[in-house]
MARROVEX-59470 format. One line per field, with one value per residue (C-alpha): z, y, x. Coordinates in steps of 0.5 Angstrom, whole numbers, plus 2048, in hexadecimal, padded with zeros to 3 digits. Layout:
% residues N
c3 <- Z; ...
c2 <- Y; ...
c1 <- X; ...
//
This chain:
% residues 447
c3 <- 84A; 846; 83F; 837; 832; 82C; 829; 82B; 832; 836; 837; 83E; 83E; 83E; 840; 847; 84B; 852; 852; 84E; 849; 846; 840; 83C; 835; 834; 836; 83D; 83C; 840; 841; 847; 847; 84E; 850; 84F; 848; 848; 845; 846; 841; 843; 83F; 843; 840; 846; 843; 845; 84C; 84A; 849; 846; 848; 845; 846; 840; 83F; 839; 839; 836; 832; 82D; 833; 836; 833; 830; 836; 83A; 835; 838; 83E; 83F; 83D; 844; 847; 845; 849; 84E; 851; 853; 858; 85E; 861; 866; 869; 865; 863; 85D; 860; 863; 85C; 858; 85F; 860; 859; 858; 85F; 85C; 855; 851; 84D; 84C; 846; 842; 83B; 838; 831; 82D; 82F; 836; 83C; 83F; 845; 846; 84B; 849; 850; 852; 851; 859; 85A; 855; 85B; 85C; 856; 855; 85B; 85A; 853; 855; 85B; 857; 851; 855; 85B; 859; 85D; 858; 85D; 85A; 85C; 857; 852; 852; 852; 84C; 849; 848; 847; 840; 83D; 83E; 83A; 834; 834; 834; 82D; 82A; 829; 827; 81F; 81E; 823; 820; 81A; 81B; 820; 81A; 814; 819; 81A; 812; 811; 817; 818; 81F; 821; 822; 827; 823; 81F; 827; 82A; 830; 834; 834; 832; 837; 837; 839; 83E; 841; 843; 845; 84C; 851; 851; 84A; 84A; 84F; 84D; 846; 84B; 84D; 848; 844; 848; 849; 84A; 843; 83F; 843; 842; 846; 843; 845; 841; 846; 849; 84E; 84F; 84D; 852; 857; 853; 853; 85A; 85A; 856; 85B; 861; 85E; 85B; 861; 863; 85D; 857; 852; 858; 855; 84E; 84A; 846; 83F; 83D; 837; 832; 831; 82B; 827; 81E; 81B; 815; 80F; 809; 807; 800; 802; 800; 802; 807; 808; 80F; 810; 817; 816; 81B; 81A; 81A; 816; 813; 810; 813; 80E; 80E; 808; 808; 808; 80C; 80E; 810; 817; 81D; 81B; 813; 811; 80C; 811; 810; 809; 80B; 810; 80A; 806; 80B; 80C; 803; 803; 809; 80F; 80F; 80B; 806; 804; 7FE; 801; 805; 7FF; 7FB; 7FF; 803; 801; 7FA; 7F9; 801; 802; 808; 80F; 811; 80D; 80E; 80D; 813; 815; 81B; 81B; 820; 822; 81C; 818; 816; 813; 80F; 80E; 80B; 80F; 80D; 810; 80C; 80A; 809; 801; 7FF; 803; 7FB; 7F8; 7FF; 7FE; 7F7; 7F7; 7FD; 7F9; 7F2; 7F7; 7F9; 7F3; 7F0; 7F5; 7F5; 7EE; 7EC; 7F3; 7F6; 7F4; 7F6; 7F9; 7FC; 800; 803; 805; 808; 80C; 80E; 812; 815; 818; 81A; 81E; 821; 823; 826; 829; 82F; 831; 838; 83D; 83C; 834; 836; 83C; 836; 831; 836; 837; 831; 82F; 835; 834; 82D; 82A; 82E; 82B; 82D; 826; 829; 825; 820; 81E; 81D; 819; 815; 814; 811; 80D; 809; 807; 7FF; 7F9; 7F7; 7FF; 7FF; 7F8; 7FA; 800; 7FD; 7F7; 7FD; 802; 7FE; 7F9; 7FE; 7FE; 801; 806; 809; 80F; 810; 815; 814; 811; 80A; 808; 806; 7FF; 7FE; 7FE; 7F9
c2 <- 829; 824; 824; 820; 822; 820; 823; 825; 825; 82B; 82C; 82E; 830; 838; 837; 834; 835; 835; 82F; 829; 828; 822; 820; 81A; 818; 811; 80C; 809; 80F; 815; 81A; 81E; 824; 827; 82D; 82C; 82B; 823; 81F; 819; 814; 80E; 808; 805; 7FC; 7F9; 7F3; 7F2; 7F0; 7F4; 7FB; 7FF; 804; 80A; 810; 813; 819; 81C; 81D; 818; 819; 81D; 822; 821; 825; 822; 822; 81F; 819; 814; 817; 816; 80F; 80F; 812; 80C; 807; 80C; 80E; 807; 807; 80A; 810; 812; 80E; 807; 804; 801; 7FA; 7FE; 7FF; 7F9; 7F5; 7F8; 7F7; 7F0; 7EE; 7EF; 7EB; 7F2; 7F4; 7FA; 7FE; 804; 805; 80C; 80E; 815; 818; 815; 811; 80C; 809; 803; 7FE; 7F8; 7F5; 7F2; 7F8; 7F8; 7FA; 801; 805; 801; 802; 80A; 80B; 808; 80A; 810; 811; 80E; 814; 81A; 819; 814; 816; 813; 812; 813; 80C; 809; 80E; 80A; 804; 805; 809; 801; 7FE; 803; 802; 7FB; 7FC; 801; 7FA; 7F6; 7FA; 7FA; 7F3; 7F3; 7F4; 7F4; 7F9; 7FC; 7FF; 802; 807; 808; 808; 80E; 812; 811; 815; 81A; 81B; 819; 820; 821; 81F; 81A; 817; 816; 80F; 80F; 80B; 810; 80E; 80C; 813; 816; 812; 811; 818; 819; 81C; 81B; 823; 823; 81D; 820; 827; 823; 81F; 826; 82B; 824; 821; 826; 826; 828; 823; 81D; 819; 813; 80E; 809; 804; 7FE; 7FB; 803; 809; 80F; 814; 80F; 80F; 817; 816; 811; 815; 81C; 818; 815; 81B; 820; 824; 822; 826; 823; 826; 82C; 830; 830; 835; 832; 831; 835; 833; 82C; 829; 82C; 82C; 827; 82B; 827; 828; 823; 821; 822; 81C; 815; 811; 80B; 809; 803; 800; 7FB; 7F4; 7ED; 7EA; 7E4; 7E8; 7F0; 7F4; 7F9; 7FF; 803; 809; 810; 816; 815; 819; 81B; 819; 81F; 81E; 81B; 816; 812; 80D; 80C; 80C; 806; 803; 803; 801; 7FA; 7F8; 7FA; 7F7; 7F5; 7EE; 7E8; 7EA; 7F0; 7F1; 7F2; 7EB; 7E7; 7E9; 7E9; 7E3; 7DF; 7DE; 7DF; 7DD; 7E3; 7E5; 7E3; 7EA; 7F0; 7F4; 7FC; 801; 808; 80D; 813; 818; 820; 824; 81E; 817; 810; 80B; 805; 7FE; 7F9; 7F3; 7ED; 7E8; 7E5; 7EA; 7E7; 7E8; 7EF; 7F3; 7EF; 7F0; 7F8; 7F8; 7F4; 7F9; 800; 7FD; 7FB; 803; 806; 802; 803; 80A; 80B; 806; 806; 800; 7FD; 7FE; 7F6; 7F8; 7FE; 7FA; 7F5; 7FA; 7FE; 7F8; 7F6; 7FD; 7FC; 7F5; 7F6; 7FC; 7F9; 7F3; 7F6; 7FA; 7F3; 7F4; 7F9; 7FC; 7FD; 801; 805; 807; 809; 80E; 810; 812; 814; 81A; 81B; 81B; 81D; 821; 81C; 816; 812; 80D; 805; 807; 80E; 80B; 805; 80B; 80E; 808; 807; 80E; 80C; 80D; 80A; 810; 812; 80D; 80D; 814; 813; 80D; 812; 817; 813; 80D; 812; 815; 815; 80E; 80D; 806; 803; 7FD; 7FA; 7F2; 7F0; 7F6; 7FB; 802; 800; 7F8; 7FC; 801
c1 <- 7EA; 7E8; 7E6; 7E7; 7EC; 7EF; 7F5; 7FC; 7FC; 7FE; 805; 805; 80E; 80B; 806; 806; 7FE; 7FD; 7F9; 7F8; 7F5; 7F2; 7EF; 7ED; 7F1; 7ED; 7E8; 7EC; 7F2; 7F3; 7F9; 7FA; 7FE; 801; 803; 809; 809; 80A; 805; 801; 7FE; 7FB; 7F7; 7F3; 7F2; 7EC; 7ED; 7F4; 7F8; 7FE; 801; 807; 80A; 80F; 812; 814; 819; 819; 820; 825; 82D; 82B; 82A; 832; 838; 83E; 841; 83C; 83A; 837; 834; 82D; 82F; 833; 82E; 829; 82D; 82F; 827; 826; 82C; 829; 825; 825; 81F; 821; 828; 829; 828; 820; 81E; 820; 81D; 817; 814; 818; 814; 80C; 80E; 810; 815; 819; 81E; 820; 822; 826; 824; 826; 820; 81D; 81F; 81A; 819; 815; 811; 80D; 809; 802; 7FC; 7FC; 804; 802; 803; 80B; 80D; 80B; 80E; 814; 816; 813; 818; 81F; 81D; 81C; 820; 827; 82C; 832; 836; 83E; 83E; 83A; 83C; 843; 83F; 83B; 840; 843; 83D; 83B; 842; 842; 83B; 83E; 843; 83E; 83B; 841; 840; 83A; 83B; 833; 832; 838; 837; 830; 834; 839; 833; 831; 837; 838; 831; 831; 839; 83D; 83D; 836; 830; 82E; 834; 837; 836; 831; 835; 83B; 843; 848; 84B; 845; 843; 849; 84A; 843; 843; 83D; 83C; 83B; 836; 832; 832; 82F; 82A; 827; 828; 825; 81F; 81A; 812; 810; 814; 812; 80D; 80A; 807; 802; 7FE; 7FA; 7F5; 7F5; 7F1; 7F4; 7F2; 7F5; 7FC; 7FC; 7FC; 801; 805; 805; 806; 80C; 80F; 80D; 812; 818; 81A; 815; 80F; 810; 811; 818; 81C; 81C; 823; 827; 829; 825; 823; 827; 825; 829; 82B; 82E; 82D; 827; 82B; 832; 836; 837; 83C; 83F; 842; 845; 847; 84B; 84B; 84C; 845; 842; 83D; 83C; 837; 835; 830; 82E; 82A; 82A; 825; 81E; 818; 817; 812; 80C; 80C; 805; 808; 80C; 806; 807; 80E; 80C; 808; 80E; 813; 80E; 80F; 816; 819; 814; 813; 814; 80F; 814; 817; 81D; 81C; 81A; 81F; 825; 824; 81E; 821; 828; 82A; 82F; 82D; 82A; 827; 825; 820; 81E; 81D; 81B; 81E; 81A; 81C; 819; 81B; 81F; 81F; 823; 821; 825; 825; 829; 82D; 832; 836; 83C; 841; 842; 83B; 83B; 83C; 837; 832; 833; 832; 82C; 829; 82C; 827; 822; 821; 823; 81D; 818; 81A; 819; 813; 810; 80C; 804; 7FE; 7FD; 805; 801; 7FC; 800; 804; 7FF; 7FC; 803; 804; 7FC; 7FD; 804; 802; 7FC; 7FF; 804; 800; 7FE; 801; 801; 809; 808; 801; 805; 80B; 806; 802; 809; 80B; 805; 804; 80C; 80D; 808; 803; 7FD; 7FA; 7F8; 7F3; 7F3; 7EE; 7F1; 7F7; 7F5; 7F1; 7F6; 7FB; 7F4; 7F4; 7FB; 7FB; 7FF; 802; 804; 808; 80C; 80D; 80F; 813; 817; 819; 81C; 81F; 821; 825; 82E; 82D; 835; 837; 839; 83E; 83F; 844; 84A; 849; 84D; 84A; 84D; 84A; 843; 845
//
C-alpha cells in the first residue's frame, strides 16, 4: 500500500501488519514498515555515486541496569566479530574490498551501525550490516577479546580531561546512579565481570524488530532496498516481531530546582576543564529551537558572547563554548571552558555573569537574528553528504516520529521570536547552575 503522509509516523511497536507498508514522507524519502515491525526509511540523492547506510537501534545505556553499565556499548564492538556466515575478517574485508568503510557508535539512547560505499555496493553493504546486527554469534572468544580492548578505551577516556569532564558535568546534573548520569561505556567493574550470558541475553531481550530502524540515504531505489533488507534478515530474529522489553526508558525524576553541585575530579593536567550549567529541556519541547538560537549567542561560535569575551578580549582560554543535550524526557544545557589552572576562578566567574546576565536582561533582536541564521545555515551544510543525510532520516523516524522537510525546519527556526527566546533564557540560565572540574583543583580553589 503507498500513500503520502505528513506528521509523527506510525509507530509500528504494537502495531505489527501482515504486510508492508509503505508511504512517502517527502520529495525522494520513503519509509517501508515490514511485517514484522522493523522499518525502513531511504532518501533517494540521483545525483550521487554513493550511499550510506545504518541500522539503528533505539536502544543505548540508559536501557542497562547498574549492573550491566556498559552493555550495549560491549555489544557495539561484539556484533562486528562474526555470524554465522562471516568472520570478523569477512565483514571488514568485504566492505574494504569495494572501497567502503564501516563503524559503529553507542549513545543513551540509540546504537548505530554504518557503511559508507559506492552506490552499486548497496546491496553489500545491507547485507553485511544486516548479517553481523541480527545474527552475531559473540563467540566467548571474542567476548574476552573485546572485554581488553573497552577497558583499555575506558583507560584511554580517563586521560582525556576534555572528554572527561562532559561525563562529570553530567553525572552532577543526573546523578551517578540513574541511566542517564552513568557512563555509556560502563566502568572497569562492570565490565569486568560481564558475562557472555549476560550479554546475549541483553543482545536478545534488546535487539528486537520494532525498535530497529534501517536507514538509507544515496543514489538507490527504495522498493529495491526493502527488498535487500527482507532478504538479508529472512529467517533471523529481527524477520519477525519482538516483545518490547520492560522497564525501558524510565522518567528521569529530579526535582527541576533542586540544588546545584560541584564535582571535582582531580588529575595532574596542564590545563582545567570546566562545564558550567544546570538542566535543560527535552528532545519534544517546542522551544528547543530558541534554545538552539540562544545556545549560538551565548556560546556558538566565534562570534559568541562568551568567545568575544573570554578569549578574544582578555586571552584566558583557548576554548570555550556553550551546548545542549536533550534526551526523551530531560536535558542538559552546559558552557565548556579550558584554561590554565590559575585563571580557572576568574574563567568561571566571567561565565557564572555571563548567565546570570543573560538570564536576567536576555539577548537583542539584531543577537536573534544572527542567532537563527547560524542555526539555518549549519543545519543546512551539514546534509551535504550522504551520511549526515542517512542519520537525520535515522533519527527523525526513530526519535521523533516525524520527518521535517529543509523548508520546514528553516520555517520553523524563522518563526523564532525575541521573547521566545529570553523566555527560554530566564528559565534555563535561571536554573541552579552545578560545575564540573576536571585538572590540578580542589574543590576548595573554586569555592
Amino acid at each position: 500500500m503507498t500513500g503520502v503522509t505528513r506528521g509523527p509516523a506510525a509507530r509500528p511497536a504494537r502495531a505489527v501488519t501482515r504486510t508492508a507498508v509503505t508511504r512517502t514522507l517527502a520529495e525522494g524519502v520513503r519509509r517501508t514498515v515490514l511485517p514484522s515491525g522493523l522499518r525502513v526509511v531511504t532518501e533517494t540523492i540521483p545525483t550521487t555515486r554513493s550511499a550510506s547506510v545504518g541500522v539503528w537501534v533505539n536502544i543505548g545505556s540508559r536501557d542497562e541496569s547498574a549492573a550491566m553499565s556498559g552493555a550495549s556499548h560491549f555489544l557495539e564492538h561484539l556484533l562486528f566479530k562474526g555470524t554465522h556466515r562471516r568472520t570478523a575478517l569477512d565483514i571488514s574485508a568485504e566492505i574494504e574490498a569495494v572501497g567502503g568503510e564501516t563503524n559503529a557508535f553507542t549513545t543513551k539512547e540509540y546504537t548505530c551501525y554504518y557503511a559508507r560505499v559506492l552506490d552499486a555496493d548497496v546491496p553489500l553493504a545491507v547485507d553485511v550490516l544486516c548479517d553481523a546486527v541480527a545474527d552475531s554469534v559473540l563467540d566467548p572468544a571474542d567476548v574476552e577479546t573485546e572485554r581488553g580492548v573497552i577497558l583499555e578505551e575506558i583507560a584511554m577516556h580517563d586521560d582525556e580531561p576534555g572528554d572527561e569532564v562532559h561525563d562529570v558535568f553530567t553525572e552532577a546534573i543526573f546523578g551517578a546512579g540513574t541511566p542517564l548520569g552513568r557512563l555509556i561505556s560502563g566502568t572497569e567493574e562492570t565490565v569486568s565481570v560481564m558475562t557472555r550470558a549476560q550479554i546475549n541475553r541483553f543482545y536478545r531481550s534488546r535487539y528486537i524488530a520494532p525498535r530497529v530502524v534501517v536507514a538509507v540515504a544515496g543514489n538507490l531505489d527504495h522498493a529495491g532496498v526493502v527488498r535487500l533488507v527482507r532478504k538479508a534478515l529472512a529467517g533471523t530474529a529481527l524477520d519477525t516481531p519482538g516483545a518490547e522489553p520492560e522497564g525501558l526508558r524510565h522518567a528521569v525524576r529530579r526535582p527541576r530546582n533542586r540544588p546545584a553541585r560541584t564535582l571535582v575530579r582531580e588529575r595532574d593536567t596542564e590545563q582545567a576543564h570546566l562545564v558550567v550549567g544546570g538542566s535543560g529541556i527535552a528532545r519534544h519541547d517546542d522551544r528547543r529551537f530558541a534554545l538552539g538560537v540562544l545556545n549560538n549567542v551565548l556560546g556558538g561560535g566565534m562570534s559568541s558572547r562568551l568567545f568575544q569575551e573570554i578569549r578574544e578580549r582578555r586571552g584566558l582560554a583557548y576554548a570555550v563554548y556553550s551546548y545542549g543535550s536533550q534526551y526523551a524526557d530531560a536535558g542538559s544545557f552546559g558552557v565548556y571552558a579550558g584554561c590554565a589552572p590559575s585563571r580557572a576562578a576568574e574563567v568561571l566567574d566571567l561565565i557564572r555573569a555571563e548567565l546570570a546576565r543573560v538570564a536576567a536582561d536576555g539577548i537583542t533582536a539584531d543577537e536573534v537574528a544572527r542567532g537563527k541564521g547560524m542555526a539555518k545555515g549549519s543545519y543546512v551544510l551539514g546534509l551535504e553528504d550522504t551520511g549526515s543525510r542517512m542519520s537525520r532520516l535515522a533519527k527523525s523516524e526513530m526519535l521523533y516520529g516525524d520527518l521535517m522537510t529543509v523548508d520546514e525546519l528553516l520555517a520553523r527556526v524563522d518563526r523564532v521570536t525575541l521573547d521566545e527566546v529570553n523566555e527560554v533564557a530566564r528559565e534555563v540560565l535561571g536554573r541552579p547552575a552545578s560545575l564540573a572540574v576536571v585538572g590540578p583543583l580542589s574543590e576548595g580553589s573554586l569555592a
